[in-house]
N, C-alpha and C positions, 0 to 999 in steps of 0.2 A: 504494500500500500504506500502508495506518495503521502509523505509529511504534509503540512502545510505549509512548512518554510520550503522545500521544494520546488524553486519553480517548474512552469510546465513547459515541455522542449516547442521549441517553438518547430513546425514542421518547414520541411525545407519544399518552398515554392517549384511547380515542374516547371521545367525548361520549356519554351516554344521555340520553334521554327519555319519560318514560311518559305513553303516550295514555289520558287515561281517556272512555271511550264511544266505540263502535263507530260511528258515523252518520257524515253522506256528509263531514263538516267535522272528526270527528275522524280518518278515515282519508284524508282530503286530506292531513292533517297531518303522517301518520304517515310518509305515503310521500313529500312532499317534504322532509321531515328524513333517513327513511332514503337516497334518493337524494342526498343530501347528505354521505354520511358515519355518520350518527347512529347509534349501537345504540338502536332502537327497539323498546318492548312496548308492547302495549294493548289496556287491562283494559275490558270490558266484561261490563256487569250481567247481561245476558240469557245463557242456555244455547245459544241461536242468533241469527245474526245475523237479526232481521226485517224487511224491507221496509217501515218504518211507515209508511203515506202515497200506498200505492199508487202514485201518477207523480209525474215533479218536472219542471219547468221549466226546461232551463240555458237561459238567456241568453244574450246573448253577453260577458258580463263574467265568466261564469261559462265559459264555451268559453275565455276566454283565460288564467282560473286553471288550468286543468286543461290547457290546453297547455303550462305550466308544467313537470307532473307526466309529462305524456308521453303524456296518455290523451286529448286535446280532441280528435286526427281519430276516433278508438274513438266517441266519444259523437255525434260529428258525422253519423257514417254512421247514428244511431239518426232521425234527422230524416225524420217522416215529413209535416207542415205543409209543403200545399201550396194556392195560390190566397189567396182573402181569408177573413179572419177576421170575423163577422158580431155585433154586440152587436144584441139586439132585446128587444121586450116579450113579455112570457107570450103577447100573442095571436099573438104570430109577425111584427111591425111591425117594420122594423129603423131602428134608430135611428145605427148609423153605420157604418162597414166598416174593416177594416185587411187592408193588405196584407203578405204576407210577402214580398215583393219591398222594399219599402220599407224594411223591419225589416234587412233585409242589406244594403240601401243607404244605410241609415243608419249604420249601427254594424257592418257587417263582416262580421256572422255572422248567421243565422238562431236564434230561441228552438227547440233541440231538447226535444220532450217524450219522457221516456222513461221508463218503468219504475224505480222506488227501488233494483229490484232487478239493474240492468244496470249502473247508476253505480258500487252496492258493487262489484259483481262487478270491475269495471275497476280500480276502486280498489285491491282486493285481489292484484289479480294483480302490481300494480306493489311488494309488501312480500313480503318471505323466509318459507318457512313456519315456525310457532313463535311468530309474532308474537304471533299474536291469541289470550289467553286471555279465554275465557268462564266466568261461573258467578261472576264477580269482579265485586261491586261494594264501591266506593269506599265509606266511610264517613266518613273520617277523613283531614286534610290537615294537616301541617305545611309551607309554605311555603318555609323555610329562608331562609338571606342569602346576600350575598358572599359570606360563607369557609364555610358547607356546604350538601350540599345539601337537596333538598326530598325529603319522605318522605310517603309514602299508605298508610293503614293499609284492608283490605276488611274485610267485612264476617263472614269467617270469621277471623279474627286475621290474618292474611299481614301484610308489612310490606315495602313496597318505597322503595329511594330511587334518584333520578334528579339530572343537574344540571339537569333542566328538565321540568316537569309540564304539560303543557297538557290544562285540563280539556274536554272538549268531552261534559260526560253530559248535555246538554238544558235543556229550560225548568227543570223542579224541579231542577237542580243542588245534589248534596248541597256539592261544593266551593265555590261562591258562595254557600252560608248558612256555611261554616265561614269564609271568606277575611271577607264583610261582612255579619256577624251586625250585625241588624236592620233591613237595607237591605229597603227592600220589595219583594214578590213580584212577578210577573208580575201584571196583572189580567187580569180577565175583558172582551173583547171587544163581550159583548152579544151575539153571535151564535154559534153551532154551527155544525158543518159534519160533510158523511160523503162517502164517497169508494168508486169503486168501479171495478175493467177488467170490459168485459163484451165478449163475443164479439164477431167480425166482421158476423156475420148483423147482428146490430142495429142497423148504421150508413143502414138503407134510409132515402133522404132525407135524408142526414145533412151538415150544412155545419158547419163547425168555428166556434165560440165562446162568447159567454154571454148567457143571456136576465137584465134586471133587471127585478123586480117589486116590490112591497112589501113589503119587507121582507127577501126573498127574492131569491136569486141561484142559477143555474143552468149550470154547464160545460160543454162536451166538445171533448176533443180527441182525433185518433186516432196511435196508438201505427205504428210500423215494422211491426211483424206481423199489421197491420189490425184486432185490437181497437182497442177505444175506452176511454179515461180519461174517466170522467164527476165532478164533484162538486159539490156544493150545500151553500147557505147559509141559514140563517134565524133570524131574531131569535127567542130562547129563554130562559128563567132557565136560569143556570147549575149545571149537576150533573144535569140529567134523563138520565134511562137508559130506552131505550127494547126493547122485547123484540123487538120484529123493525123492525129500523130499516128496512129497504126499504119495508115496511110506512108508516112513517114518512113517507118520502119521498114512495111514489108520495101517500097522501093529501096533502101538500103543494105538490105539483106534476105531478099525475095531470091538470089539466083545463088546461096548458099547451101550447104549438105543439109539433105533431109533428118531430123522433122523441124528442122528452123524455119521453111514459112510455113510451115502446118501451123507451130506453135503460135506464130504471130499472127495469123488469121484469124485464131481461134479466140483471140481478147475480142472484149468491145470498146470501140473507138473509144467510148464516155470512161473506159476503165483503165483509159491507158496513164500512167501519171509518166510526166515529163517534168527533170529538175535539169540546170545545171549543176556542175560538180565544182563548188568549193573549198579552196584548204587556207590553214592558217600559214602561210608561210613568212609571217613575223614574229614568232611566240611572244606572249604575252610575259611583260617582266615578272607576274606572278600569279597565282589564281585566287589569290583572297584580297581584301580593302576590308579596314575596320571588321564589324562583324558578318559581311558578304562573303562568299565561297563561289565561284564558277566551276561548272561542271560542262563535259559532253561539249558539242558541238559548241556551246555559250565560248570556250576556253580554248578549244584546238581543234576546230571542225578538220578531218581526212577524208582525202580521196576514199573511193571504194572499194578500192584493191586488194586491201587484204582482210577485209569485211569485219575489221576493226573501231569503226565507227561507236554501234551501238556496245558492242564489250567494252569499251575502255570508258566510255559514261559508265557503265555498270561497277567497273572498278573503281571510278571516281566517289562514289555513291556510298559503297560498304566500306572504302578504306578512310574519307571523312567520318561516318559515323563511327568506326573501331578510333579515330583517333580522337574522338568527342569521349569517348565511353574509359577508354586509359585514362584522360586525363581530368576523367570527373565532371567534365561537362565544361570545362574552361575554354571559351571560346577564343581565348584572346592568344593562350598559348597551341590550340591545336590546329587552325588554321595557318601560320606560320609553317610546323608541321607538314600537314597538307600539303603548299606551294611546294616544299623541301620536296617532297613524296613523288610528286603528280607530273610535275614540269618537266624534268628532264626524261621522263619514261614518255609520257606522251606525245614530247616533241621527238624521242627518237622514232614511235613509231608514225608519226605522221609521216615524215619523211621516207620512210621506208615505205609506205605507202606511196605517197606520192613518185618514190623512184618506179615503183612498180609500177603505177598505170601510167609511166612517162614511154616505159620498153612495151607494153601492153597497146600504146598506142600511135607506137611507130609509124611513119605513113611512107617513107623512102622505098623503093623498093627492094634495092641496094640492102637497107639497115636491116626491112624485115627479111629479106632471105637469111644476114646472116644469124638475126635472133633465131630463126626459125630452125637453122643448124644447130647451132648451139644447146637449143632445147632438146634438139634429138641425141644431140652427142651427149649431153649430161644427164636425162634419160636411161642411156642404157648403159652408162658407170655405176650408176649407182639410182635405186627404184626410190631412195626420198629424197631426193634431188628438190623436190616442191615442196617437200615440209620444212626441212634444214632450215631452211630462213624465217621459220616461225619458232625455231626456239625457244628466241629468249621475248618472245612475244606469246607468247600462248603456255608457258611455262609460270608464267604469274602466279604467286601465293595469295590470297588477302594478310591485310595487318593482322599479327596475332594477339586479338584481348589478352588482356592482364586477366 
């Protein structure tokens, strides 16, 4: 029994945090903070959440971020890559093989390909309803210090304060132009890309991976429900807009190895999505300000190439909240952390990304004949010739809690 000279412990106030943007890196975020403890909201711009991207790629650095979260066997069971993956020429020539047997016996896990739309879904399920407000976006950041905290003002007047803001609203991040006004933007790529699921019917003759051509690059992989995830690349000035992209596509790669215009016939024009591809190619001097964190594409948006995008927001996501969680919740010290963490891994792998879809989309003739050898010649030295350079990329730990 408590005396009455005693006093009574005064309870310790819960932490909040506001997510800002809804994507696969800021709701990783959201719900290994909330599983943490956290009173968690997060403001997203759109009136719905939408699937942008059609499929994504987890890894296995990305299966072991999200076993973090609670959800890696959920995405696992999405694994429909089976046999070998096949890179070849437009005329249907294969230039080298990977196996998904190899891919697990190297790094533990299998690359599941899954729907945009399955990952949120998971994501989602693991954060309290209430969380998620839509129709919000971000305009406006004060950062805050030590002794208060940070506030986000949207774009309807609202004004929210948090002891910790982790921005995760994508490549145009309104909070990374207010955090490092003048820091430069994402660039342009050089090349486009569109992306599309198309029915099961279409996979007749179908072996899963990517044909390279001049200039030009070509996907497909097939999804758990027996659709198929298709996407392509091709060197373009940047900003065209095309009125029926498929349209687009099939003349692009209409007169390549079968089932590639099967596959692209088989979308509907209205479902084709069309981005440019860009990357950070000035790293940002840090990924935190005051009590703000940037995460995912907000911080180092990459090329596609080595389908590292959504996995390294994923990592960005559980390795903040592990270093929230060591150090007792102290923003001021684990954010610093973070940037240590974050920066130099992510800048190497952009780059390494970005060297890849630079060879990926060679347009010389010249150049791609001799890439083209070279693939065959490296190939048959050695059969993980294509894994190798995902070592020390897909080999990733998360932080280890105290």
């Amino acid at each position: 029994m408590t005396s009455p000279s005693t006093p009574t412990p005064t309870p310790t106030p819960t932490p909040t945090a506001l997510v800002v943007g809804a994507g696969i890196g800021g709701l990783a975020a959201a719900a290994a903070l909330h599983g943490d403890g956290w009173a968690v909201t997060v403001l997203e711009r759109a009136d719905a959440v939408e699937p942008v991207g059609a499929g994504i790629a987890i890894a296995p650095n990305g299966l072991r971020a999200l076993d973090t979260i609670g959800v890696g066997d959920r995405i696992r069971a999405l694994s429909a890559i089976q046999g070998a993956g096949v890179l070849r020429r437009p005329d249907g020539r294969i230039l080298a093989t990977t196996s998904g047997d190899a891919i697990r016996e190297r790094f533990g896990d299998p690359i599941v390909l899954a729907t945009r739309a399955s990952v949120v879904e998971a994501l989602l399920d693991r954060l309290p309803a209430g969380v998620l407000r839509l129709g919000s976006a971000v305009v406006d950041v004060d950062p805050g210090d030590a002794a208060r905290p940070a506030k986000v003002t949207t774009a309807d007047g609202a004004a929210y304060t948090a002891d910790l803001v982790v921005a995760g609203d994508g490549i145009r991040s309104a909070i990374r132009g207010v955090l490092f006004p003048g820091h430069p933007a994402p660039v342009y790529a050089g090349f486009t890309t569109w992306r599309a699921v198309v029915p099961a019917a279409a996979q007749a003759g179908f072996t899963l991976g990517e044909t390279w051509g001049r200039g030009q690059v070509f996907g497909a992989m097939p999804l758990t429900d027996g659709r198929i995830y298709w996407y392509a690349t091709a060197n373009r000035p940047e900003g065209e807009k095309y009125a029926d992209p498929r349209a687009e596509v099939l003349a692009l790669f209409g007169d390549w190895h079968d089932p590639i215009p099967e596959l692209v016939g088989a979308a509907s024009p209205r479902e084709v999505l069309h981005l440019d591809v860009h990357w950070s190619a000035t790293p940002l001097p840090a990924f935190h300000r005051g009590r703000v964190a940037l995460l995912g594409d907000a911080a180092h948006a990459m090329t596609p190439n080595l389908g590292q995008g959504g996995n390294q927001a994923l990592e960005d996501a559980v390795d903040l909240a592990a270093l929230l969680a060591n150090g007792g919740g102290d923003v001021a010290a684990a954010l610093p952390a973070y940037t240590a963490l974050r920066l130099p891994r992510t800048t190497a792998v952009v780059r390494k990304s970005t060297r890849m879809g630079a060879m990926a989309q060679w347009q010389g003739r010249a150049a791609v004949a001799l890439r083209d050898r070279a693939l065959r010649l490296s190939a048959r030295l050695s059969p993980d010739t294509a894994i190798k350079p995902l070592d020390d990329v897909m080999a990733w730990r998360p932080v280890a809690r105290a």
